[in-house]
LUMLUMKE-465107 format. One record per residue: x, y, z of N, C-alpha, C, O in turn; residue in three letters. Coordinates in steps of 0.2 Angstrom, whole numbers, plus 2048, in hexadecimal, padded with zeros to 3 digits. Atoms other than C-alpha are relative to their C-alpha. Example, Ala and Ser with C-alpha at 12.3 -4.5 7.8 and 13.67 -1.06 7.14 Angstrom:
REM residues 2
8047FA80083E7EA827804806800809805803ALA7FC7FA7FF8447FB8247FC8058037FF80B804SER
***
This chain:
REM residues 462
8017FA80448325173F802806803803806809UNK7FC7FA7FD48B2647417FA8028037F57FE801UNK8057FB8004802707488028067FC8088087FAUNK8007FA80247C27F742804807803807807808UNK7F97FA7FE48728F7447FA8078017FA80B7FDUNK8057FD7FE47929874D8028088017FF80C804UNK7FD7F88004832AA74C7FF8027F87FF8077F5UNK8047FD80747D2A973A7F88048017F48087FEUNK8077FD80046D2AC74180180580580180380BUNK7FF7FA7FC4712BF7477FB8027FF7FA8037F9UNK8047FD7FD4632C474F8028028088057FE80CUNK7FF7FF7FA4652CE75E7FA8088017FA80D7FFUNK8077FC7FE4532D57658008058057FE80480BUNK8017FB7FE4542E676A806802803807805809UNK7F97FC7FC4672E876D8028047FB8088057FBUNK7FD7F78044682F775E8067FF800809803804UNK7FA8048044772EE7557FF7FB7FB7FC7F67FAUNK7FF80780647B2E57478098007FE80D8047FEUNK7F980480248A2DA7418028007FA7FE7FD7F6UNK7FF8018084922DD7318098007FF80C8037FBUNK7F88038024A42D57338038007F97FF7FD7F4UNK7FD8008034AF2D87288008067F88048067F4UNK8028008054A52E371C80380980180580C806UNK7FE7F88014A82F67157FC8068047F8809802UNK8077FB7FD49F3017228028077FC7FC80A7FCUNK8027F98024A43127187FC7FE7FA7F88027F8UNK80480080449C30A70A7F88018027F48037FEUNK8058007FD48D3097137FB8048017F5803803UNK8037F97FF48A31A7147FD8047FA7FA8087FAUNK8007FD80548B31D7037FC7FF7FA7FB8027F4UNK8048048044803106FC7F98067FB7F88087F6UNK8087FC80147031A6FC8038047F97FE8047F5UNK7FF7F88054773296ED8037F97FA7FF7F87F5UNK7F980280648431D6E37F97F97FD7F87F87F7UNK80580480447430F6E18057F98008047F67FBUNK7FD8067FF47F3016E58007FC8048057FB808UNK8038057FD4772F56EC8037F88017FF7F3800UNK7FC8077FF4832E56F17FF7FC8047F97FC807UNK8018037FC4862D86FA7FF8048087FA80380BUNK8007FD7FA48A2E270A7FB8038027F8802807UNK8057FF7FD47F2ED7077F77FE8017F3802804UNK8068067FE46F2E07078007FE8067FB7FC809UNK8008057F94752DA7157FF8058077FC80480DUNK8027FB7F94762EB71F7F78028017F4801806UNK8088008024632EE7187FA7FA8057F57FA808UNK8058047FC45E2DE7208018018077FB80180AUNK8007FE7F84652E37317FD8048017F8804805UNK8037FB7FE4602F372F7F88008037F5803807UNK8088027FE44E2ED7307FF7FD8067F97FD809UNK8018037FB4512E373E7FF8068057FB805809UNK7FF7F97FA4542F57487FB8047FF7F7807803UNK8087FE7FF4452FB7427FA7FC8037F57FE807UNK8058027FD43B2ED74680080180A7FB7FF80DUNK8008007FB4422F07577FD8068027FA807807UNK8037FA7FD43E3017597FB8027FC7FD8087FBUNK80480080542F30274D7F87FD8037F27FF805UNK8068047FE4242F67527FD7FF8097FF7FE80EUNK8028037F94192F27618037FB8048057FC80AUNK7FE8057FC4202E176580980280280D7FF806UNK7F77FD7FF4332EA76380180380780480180CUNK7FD7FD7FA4322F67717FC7FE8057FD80280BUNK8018067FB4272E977B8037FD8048017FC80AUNK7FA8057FF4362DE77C80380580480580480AUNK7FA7FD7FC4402EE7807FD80380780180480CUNK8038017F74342F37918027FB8038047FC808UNK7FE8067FC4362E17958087FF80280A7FF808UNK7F98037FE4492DD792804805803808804808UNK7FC7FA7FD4502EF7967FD80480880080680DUNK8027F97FC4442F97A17FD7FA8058017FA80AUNK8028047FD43B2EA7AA8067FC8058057FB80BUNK7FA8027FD44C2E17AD80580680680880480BUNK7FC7FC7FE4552F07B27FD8008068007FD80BUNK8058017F94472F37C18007FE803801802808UNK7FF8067FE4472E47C68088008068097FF80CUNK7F78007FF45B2E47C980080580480080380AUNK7FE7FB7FD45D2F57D17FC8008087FE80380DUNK8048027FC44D2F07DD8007FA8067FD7FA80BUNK7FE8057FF4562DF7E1806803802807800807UNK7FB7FE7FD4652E77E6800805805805805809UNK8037FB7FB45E2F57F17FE7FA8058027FA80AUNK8048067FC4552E57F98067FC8048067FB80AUNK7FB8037FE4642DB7FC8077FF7FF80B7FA800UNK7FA7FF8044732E27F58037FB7FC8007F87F7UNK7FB8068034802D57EF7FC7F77FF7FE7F37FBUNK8018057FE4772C77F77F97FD7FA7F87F77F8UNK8038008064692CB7E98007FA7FA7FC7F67F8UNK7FE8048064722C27DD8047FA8018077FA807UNK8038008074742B67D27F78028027F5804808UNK8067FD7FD4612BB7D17FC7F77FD7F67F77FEUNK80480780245C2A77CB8017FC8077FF7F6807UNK8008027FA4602A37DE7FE80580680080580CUNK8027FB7F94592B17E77FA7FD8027F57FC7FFUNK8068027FC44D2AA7F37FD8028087FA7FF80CUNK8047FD7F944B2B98017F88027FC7F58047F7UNK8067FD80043B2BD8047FD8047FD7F98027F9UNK8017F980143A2CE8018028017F87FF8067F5UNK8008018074402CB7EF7FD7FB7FD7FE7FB7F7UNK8068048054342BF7E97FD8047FC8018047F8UNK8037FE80442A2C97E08038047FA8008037F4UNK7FC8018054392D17D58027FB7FE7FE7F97F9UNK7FE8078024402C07D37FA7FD7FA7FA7FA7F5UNK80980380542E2BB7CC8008067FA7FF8057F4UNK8027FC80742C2CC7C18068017FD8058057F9UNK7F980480443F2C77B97FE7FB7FE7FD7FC7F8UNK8028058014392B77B77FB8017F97FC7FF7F4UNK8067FE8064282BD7AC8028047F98008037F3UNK7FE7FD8034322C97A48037FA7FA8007F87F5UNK7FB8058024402BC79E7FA7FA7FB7FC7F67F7UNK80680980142F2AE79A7FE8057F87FE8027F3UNK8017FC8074292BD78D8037FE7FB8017FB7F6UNK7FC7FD8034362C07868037FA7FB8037FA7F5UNK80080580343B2AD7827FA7FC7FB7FB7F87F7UNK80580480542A2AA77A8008057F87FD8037F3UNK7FF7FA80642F2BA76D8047FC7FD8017F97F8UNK7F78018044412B27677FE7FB7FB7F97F87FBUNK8008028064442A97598037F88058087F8809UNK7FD8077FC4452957608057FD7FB8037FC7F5UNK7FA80280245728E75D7FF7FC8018037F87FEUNK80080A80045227D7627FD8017F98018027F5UNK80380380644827B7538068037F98077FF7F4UNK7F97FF80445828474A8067F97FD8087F77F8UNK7FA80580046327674F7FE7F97FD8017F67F9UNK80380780145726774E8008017FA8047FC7F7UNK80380180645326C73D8087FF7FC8087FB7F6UNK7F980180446626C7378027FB8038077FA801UNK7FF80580246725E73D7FD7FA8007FE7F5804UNK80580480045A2547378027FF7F78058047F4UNK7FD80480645D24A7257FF8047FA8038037F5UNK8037FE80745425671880380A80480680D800UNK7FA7F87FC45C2687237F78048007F780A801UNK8047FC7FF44826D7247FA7FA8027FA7F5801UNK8068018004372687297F98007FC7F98047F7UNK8077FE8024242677247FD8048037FF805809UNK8057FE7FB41527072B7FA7FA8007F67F97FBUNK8078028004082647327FA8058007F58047FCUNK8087FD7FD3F926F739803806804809807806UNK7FF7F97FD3F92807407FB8018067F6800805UNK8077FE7FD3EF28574F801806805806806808UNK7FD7FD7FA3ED29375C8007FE8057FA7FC806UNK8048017FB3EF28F76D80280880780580D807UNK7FE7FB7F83F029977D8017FD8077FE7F980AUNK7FF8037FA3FA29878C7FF8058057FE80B803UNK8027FC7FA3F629E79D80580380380A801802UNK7F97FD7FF4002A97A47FE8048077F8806808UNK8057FD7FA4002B27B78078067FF80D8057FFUNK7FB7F97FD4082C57B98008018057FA801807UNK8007FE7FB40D2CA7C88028097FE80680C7FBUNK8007FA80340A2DD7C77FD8038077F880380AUNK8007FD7F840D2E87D87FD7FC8057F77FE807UNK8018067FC40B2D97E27FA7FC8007F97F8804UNK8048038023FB2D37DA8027FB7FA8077FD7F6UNK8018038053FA2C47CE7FC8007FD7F67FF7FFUNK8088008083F02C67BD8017FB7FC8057FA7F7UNK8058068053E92B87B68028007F88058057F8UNK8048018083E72B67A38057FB7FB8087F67FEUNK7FC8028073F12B17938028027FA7FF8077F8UNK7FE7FF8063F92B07848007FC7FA8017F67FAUNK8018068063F52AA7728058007FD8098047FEUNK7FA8028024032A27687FD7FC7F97F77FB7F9UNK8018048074042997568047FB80080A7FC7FEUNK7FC8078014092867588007FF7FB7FA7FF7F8UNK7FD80580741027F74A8047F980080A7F8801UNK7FE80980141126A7488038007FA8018027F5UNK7F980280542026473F8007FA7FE7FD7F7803UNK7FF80780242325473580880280080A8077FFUNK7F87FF8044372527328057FF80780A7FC808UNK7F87FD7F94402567437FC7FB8057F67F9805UNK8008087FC44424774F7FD8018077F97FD80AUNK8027FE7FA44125075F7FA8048027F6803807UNK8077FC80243425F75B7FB7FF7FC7FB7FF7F6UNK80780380642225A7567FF8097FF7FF80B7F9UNK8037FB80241C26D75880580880480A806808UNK7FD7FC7FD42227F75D7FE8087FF80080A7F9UNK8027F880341C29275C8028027FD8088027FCUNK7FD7FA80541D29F7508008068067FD80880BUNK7FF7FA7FA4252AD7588028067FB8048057F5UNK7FB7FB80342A2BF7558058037FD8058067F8UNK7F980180343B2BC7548007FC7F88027FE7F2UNK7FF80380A4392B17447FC8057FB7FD8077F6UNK8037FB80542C2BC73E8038067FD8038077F7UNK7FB7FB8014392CA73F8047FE7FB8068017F6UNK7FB8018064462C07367FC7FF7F77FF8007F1UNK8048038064372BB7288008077FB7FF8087F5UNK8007F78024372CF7278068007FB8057FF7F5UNK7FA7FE80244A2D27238037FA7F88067FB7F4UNK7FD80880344C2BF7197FC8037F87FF8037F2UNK8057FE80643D2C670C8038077FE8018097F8UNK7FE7F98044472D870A8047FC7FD8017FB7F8UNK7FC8028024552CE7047FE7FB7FA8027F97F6UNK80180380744B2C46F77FD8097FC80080A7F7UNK8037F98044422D76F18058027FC8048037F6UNK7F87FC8054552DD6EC8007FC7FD7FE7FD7F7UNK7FE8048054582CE6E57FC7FF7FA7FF7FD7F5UNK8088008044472CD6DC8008037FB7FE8017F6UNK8017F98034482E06D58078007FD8098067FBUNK7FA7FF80145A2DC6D180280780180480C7FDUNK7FC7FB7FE4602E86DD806801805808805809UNK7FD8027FB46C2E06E58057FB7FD8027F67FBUNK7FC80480247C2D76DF7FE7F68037FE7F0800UNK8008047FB4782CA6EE8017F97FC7FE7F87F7UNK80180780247B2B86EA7FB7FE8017F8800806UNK8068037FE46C2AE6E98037FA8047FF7FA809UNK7FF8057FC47429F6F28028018098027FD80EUNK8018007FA4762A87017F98008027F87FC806UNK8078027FE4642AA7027FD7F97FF7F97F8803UNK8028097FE4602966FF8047FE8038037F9806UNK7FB8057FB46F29270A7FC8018087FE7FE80EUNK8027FE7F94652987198007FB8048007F6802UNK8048067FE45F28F7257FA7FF8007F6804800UNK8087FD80144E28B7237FB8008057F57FE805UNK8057FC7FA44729173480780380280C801803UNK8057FE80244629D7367FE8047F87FA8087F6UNK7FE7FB80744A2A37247FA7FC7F97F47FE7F9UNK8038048054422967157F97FE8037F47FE7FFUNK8048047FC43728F7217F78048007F1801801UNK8087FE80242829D71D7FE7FE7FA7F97FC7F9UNK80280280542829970C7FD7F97FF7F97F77FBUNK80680580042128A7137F88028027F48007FEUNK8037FC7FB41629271E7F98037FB7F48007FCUNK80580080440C29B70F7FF7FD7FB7FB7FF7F7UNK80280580140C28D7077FA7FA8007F67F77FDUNK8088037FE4012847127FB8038017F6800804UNK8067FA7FD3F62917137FF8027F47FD8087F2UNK8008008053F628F6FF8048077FA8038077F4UNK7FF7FA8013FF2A06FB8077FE7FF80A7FE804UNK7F980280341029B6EF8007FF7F97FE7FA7F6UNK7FB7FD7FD4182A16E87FE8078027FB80A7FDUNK8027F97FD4152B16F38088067FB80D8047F9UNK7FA7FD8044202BF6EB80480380880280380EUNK7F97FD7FA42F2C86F57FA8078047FA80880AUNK8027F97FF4242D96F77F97FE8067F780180BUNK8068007FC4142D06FE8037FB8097FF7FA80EUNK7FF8057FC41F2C670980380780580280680BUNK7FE7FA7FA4252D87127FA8018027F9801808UNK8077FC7FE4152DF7117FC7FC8067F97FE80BUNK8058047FB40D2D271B8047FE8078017FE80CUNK7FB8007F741C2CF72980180980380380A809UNK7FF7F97FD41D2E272A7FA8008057FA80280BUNK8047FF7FC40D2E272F7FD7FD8077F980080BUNK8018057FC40B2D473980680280880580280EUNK7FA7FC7FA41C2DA7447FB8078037FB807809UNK8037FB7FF4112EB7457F97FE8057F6803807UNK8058037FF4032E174D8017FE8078077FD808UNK8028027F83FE2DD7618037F98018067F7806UNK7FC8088004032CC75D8027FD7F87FE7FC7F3UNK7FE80180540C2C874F8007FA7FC8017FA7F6UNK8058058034082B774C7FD7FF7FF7FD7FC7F9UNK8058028013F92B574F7FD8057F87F88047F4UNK8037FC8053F72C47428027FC7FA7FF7FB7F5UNK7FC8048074022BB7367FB7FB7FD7F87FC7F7UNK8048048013F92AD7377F88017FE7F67FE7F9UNK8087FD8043E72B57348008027FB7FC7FF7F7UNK7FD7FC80A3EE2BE7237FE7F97FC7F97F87F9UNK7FD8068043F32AC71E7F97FC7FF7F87FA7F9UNK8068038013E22A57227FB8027FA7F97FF7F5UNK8077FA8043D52B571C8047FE7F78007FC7F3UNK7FD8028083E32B270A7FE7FA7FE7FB7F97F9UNK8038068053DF2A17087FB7FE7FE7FA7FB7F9UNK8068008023CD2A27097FD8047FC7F78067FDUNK8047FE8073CB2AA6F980280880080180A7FBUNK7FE7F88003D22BF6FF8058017FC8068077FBUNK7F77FC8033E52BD6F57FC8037FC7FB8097FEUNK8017F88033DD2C86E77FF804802803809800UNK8017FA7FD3D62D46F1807802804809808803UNK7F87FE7F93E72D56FD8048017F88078067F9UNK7FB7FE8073F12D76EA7FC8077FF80080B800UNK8007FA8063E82E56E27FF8068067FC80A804UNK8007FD7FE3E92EF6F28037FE8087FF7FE80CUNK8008037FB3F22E77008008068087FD80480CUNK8037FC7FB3F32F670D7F88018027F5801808UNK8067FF7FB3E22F970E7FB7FC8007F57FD800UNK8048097FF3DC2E470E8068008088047FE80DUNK7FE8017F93E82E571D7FF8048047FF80380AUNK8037FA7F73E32F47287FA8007FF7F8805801UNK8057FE8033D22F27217FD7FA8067F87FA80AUNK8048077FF3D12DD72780480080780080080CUNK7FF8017FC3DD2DD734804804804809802808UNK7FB7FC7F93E42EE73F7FC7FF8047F67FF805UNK8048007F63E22ED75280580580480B805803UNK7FB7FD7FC3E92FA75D8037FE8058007FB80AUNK7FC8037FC3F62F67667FF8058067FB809807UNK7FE7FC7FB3FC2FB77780780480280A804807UNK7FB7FD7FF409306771802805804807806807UNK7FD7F77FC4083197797FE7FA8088007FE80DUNK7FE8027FB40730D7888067FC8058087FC80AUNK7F88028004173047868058067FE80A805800UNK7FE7FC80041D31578180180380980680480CUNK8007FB7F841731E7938067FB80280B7FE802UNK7FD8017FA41E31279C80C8007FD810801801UNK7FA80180042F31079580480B7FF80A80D801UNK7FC7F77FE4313277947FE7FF80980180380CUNK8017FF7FA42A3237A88077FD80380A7FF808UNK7F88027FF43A3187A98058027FF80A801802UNK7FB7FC8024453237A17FF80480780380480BUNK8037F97FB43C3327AD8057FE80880980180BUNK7FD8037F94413277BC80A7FF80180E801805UNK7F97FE8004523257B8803805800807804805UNK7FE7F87FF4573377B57FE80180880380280CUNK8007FE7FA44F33B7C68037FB8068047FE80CUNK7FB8037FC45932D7CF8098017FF80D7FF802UNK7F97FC8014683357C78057F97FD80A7F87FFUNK7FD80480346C3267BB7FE8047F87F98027F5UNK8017FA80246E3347AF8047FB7F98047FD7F3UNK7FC8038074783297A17FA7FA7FD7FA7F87F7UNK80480380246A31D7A17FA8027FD7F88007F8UNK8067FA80345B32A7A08058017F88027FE7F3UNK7FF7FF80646532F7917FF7FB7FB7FC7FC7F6UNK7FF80680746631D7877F88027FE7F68047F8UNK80780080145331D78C7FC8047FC7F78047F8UNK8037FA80644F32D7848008017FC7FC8047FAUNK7FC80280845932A7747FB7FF7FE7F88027FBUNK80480780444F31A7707F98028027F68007FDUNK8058007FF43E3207777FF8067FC7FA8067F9UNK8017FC80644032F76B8007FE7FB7FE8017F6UNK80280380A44232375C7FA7FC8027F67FC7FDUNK8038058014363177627F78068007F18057FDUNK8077FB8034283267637FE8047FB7F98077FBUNK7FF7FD80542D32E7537FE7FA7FB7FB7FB7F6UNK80380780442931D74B7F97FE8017F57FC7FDUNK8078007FE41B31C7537FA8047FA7F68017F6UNK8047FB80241432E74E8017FE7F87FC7FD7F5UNK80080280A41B3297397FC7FD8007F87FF7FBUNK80480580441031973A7F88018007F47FE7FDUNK8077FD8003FF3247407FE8027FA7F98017F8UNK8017FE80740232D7318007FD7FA7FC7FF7F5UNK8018048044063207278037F98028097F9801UNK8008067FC40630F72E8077FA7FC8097F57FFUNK7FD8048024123057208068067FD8098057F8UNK7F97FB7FF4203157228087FB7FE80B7FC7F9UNK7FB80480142D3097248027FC7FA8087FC7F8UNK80080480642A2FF7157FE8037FA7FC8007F5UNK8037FD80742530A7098078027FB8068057F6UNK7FB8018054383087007FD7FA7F97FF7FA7F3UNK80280780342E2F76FB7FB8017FA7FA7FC7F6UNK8058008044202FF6F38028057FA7FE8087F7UNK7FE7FB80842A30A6E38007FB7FC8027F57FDUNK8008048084273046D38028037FB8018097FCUNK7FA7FC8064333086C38007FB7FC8037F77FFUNK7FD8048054342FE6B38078007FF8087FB7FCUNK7FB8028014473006B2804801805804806809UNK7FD8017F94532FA6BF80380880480380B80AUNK7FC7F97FB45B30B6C27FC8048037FE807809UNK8067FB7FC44C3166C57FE7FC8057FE7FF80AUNK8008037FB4473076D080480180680280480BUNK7FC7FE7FB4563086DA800808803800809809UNK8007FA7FB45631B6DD7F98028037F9806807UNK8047FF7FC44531B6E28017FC8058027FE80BUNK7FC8057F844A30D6EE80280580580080780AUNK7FA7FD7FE4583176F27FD8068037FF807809UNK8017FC7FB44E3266F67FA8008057FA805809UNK8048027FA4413207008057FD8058027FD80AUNK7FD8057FC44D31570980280680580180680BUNK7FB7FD7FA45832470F7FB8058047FC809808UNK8047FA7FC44932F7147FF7FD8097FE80080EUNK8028067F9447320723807800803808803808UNK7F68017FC45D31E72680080980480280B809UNK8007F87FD4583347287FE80080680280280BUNK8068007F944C3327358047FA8058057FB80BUNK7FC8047FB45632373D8067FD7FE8067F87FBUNK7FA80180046732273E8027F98008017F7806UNK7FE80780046F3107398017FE80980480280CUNK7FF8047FA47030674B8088027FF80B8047FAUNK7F98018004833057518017F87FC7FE7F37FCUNK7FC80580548D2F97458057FC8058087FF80AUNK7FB8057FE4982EA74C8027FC7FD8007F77FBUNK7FB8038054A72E77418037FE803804802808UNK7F78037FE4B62DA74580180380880680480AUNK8027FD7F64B02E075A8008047FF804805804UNK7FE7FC7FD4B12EE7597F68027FF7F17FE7FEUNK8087FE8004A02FC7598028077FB80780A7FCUNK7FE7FB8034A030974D7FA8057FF7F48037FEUNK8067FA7FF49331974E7FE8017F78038007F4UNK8007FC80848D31F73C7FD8048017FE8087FCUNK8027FB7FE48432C74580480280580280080BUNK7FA7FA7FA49333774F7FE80780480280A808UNK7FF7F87FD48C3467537FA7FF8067FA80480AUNK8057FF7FA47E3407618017FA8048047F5802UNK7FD8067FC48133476F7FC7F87FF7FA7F4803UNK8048078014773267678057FB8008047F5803UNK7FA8087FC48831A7678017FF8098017F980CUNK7FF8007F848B31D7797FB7FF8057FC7FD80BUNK8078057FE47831877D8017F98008027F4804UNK80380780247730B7738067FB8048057F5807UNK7FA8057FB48830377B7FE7FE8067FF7F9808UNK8027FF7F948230878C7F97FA8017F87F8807UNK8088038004712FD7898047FA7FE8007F57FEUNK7FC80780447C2EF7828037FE8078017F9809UNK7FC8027FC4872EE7917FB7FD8087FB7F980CUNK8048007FA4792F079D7FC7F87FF7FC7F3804UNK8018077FE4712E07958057FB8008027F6801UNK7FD8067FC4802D679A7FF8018057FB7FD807UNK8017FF7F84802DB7AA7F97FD8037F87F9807UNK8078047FE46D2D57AB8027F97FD8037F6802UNK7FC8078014732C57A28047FE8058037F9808UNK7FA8047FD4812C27AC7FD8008078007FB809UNK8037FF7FC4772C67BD7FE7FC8027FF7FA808UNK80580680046C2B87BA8057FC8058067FD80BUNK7FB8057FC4792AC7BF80780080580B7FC808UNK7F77FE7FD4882B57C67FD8058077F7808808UNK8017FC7FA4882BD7D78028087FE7FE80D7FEUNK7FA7F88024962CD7D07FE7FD7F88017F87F5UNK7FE7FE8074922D17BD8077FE7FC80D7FF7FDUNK7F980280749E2CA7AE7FB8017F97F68007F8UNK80180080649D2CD79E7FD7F77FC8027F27FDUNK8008058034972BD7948037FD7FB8027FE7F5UNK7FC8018024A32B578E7FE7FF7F68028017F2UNK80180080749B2B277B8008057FE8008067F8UNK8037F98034962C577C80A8047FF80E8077FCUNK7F77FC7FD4AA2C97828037FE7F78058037F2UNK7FE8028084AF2BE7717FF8037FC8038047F8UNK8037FD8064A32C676680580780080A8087FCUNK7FD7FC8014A82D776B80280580580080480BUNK7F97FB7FD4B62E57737F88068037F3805801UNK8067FB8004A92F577C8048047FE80A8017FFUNK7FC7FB8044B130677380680280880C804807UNK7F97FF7FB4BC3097848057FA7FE80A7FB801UNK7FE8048014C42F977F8057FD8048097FA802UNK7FD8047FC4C92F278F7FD7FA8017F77FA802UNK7FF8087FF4CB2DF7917FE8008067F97FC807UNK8028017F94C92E17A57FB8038017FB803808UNK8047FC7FE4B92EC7A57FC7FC8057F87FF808UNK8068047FC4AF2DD7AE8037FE8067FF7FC80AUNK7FC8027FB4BE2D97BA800804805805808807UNK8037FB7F64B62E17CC806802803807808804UNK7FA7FE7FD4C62DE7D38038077FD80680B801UNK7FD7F88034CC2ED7C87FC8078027FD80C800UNK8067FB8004BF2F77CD80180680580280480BUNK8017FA7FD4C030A7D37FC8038017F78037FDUNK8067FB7FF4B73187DB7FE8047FB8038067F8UNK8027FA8054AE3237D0803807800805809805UNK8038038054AE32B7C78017FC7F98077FA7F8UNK8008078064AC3207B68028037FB8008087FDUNK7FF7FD8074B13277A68027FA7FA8077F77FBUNK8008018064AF31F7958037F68008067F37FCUNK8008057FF4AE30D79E7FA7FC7FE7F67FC803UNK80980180449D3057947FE7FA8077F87FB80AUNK8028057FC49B2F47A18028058067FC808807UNK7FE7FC7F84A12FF7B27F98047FD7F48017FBUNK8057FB80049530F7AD7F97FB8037F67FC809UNK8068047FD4863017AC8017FD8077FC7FA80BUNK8028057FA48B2F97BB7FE8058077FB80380CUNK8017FA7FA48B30C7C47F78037FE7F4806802UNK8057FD80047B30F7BA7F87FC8047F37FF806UNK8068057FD4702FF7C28028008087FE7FF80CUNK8027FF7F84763027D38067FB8028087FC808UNK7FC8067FD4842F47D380780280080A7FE804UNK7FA7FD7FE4952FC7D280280380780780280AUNK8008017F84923027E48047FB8058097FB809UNK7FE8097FB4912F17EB8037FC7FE8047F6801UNK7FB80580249D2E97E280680480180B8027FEUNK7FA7FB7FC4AA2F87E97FF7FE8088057FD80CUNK7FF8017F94A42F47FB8037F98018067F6805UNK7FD80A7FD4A62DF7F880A80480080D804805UNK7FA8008004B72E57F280480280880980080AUNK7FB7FB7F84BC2F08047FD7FB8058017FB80AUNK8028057FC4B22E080C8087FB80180B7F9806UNK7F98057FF4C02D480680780480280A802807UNK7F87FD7FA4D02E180A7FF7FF80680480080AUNK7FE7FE7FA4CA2E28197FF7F98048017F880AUNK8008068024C72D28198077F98018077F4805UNK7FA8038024D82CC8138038028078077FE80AUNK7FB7FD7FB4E02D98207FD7FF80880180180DUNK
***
């Protein structure tokens, strides 16, 4: 059997991008006024929520301490340590680098229990019926040790296993983030279609795959709730994505619902969910520490990185302060009511763009290239900059000298549009101008030391 064409499932967790080949990007801008709401722009609407839930939510800019600011760390502290010799960082085995190698390692174990599992993608495509059942739901908890300024801490983490009938290889597998997230974006996409505000084909939405997409509809199913409509299906992953743990919160809903609460949660669903289940998170904490990693940066004279960080740490605290005020901000597009379509749409339309005001569409990625929709602040030249830097930690893992990733290379061009920007051998003195992989590799510490291997081998050769 084929597999599955796993670039249908664009997700990409806190890289402030989305993919829209081939599609009208000046229409895009102009959706909101004219109320024409198509396929395209459906499809933008879905991403665009992926970009909120990254900088939105607790578990969004979590990821982004762990994958950006923790990895960066790491890396610049491992090369200070052992220059070149550092790397790859999956065969570092000085000494003196143990304990980055291990807090890389922690980072990276997070981060994999967040994402959306692609093995259960593929099994299920290709298994005889293209989906599975739910046997039994349960939570468990795994132990887990941090190593934290040369102490290990103890404790763990809770998880929601999910037992499968259907698939030849997987009996069970966690509810994660990453799917909850897509659960978010998959349920905008039935609402337009629902309120008929949206041309969208219906058969794209049943072609999906059904994990992470059809696959909840099982989900509240077993938990006796179906058909759920499009509006309760946001409402409940929004807030569940908004939650300390976002499974297990999903999962709670689902239960307290079956045992008799769904009316109560209909005739009032905001205040049957911050009533039954808010917890405060540990966001202004994940904030400090990510403006104290910007702070550090700037005073180490990584002046292009401090910027990215301050960009994004300025949306991600202004997201913040909206949801104090009003905790279902994001989603309050979902809650306009109108008996006829068109006053529907433009109240849509004007709640939606009050959110596009406040945050700027992410950068766009047509046919490779990167397109700004916001021109006038260096939010394209961050977001690039934060893109490049995660190959460079990708590529690190196993390469001694940085390369671009080859499937990242295919996807897409960086706006300098140099084919050789990864090829070291090419590599000059600074300074850098308007090269997106060189900048990051001068910003973490490693363009340096891949200037002196270079004057090692001439002299070397000579």
């Amino acid at each position: 059997m084929e597999d599955i064409d796993l670039t249908k499932v664009k997700y990409y967790p806190d890289r402030f991008y989305i993919c829209l080949d081939g599609f009208d990007i000046e229409n895009l801008t102009t959706f909101l006024s004219d109320l024409s709401i198509g396929e395209q722009q459906s499809i933008f609407i879905h991403e665009y929520y992926h970009y909120l839930t990254n900088i939105a939510t607790f578990a969004g800019i979590r990821q982004f301490a762990l994958n950006f600011c923790d990895r960066f760390k790491a890396t610049t502290i491992l090369a200070v340590a052992k220059g070149l010799d550092a790397f790859p960082i999956n065969t570092n085995n000085h000494q003196n680098c143990a304990e980055m190698v291990k807090y890389w390692a922690d980072a990276l174990e997070l981060l994999n229990d967040d994402d959306i599992d692609y093995n259960v993608i593929q099994e299920t495509a290709r298994s005889p019926n293209k989906k599975f059942s739910i046997s039994s739901i349960e939570i468990i908890e795994k132990p887990m040790d941090v190593l934290v300024d040369g102490n290990v801490i103890s404790g763990g983490r809770k998880f929601i296993a999910i037992s499968v009938c259907g698939l030849s290889s997987i009996k069970s597998f966690n509810l994660t983030f990453g799917a909850i997230d897509e659960f978010l974006s998959s349920a905008i996409d039935e609402y337009l279609f629902e309120k008929d505000m949206s041309d969208v084909n219906p058969s794209i939405l049943s072609n999906r795959a059904f994990y992470p997409y059809c696959f909840f509809d099982e989900l509240f199913k077993f938990y006796g709730i179906y058909p759920a409509s499009a509006f309760e299906k946001i409402i409940i992953g929004y807030f569940s994505l908004n939650s300390p743990n976002p499974p297990i919160t999903l999962i709670n809903i689902l239960k307290k619902l079956q045992n008799g609460a769904y009316n109560e949660f209909k005739k009032n669903p905001e205040d049957f969910l911050m009533t039954n289940f808010f917890e405060n998170s540990q966001y202004e904490n994940v904030l400090n520490y990510i403006k104290s990693f910007a702070d550090q940066c700037f005073e180490q004279g990584r002046i292009h990185i401090a910027q990215a960080l301050y960009y994004y740490y300025d949306k991600f605290y202004m997201s913040q302060k909206l949801k104090e005020n009003d905790y279902f901000f994001f989603v309050r597009p979902f809650f306009v009511k109108a008996e006829e379509t068109l006053r529907m749409k433009q109240k849509f339309s004007l709640s939606l763009s009050r959110i596009i005001n406040l945050f700027s569409p992410p950068v766009i990625l047509k046919d490779k290239q990167f397109f700004y929709i916001d021109k006038l602040t260096s939010f394209g030249e961050s977001t690039v900059l934060i893109l490049a830097t995660y190959e460079i930690l990708e590529s690190i893992k196993t390469n001694k000298i940085a390369k671009r990733p080859p499937n990242l290379k295919a996807k897409y061009n960086f706006p300098d549009g140099d084919p050789n920007c990864d090829t070291f051998e090419l590599f000059t003195p600074p300074p850098i101008y308007g090269t997106a992989f060189r900048l990051a590799l001068n910003e973490i510490g490693l363009y340096g030391l891949y200037l002196k291997e270079l004057e090692a081998k001439k002299n070397k050769d000579n």
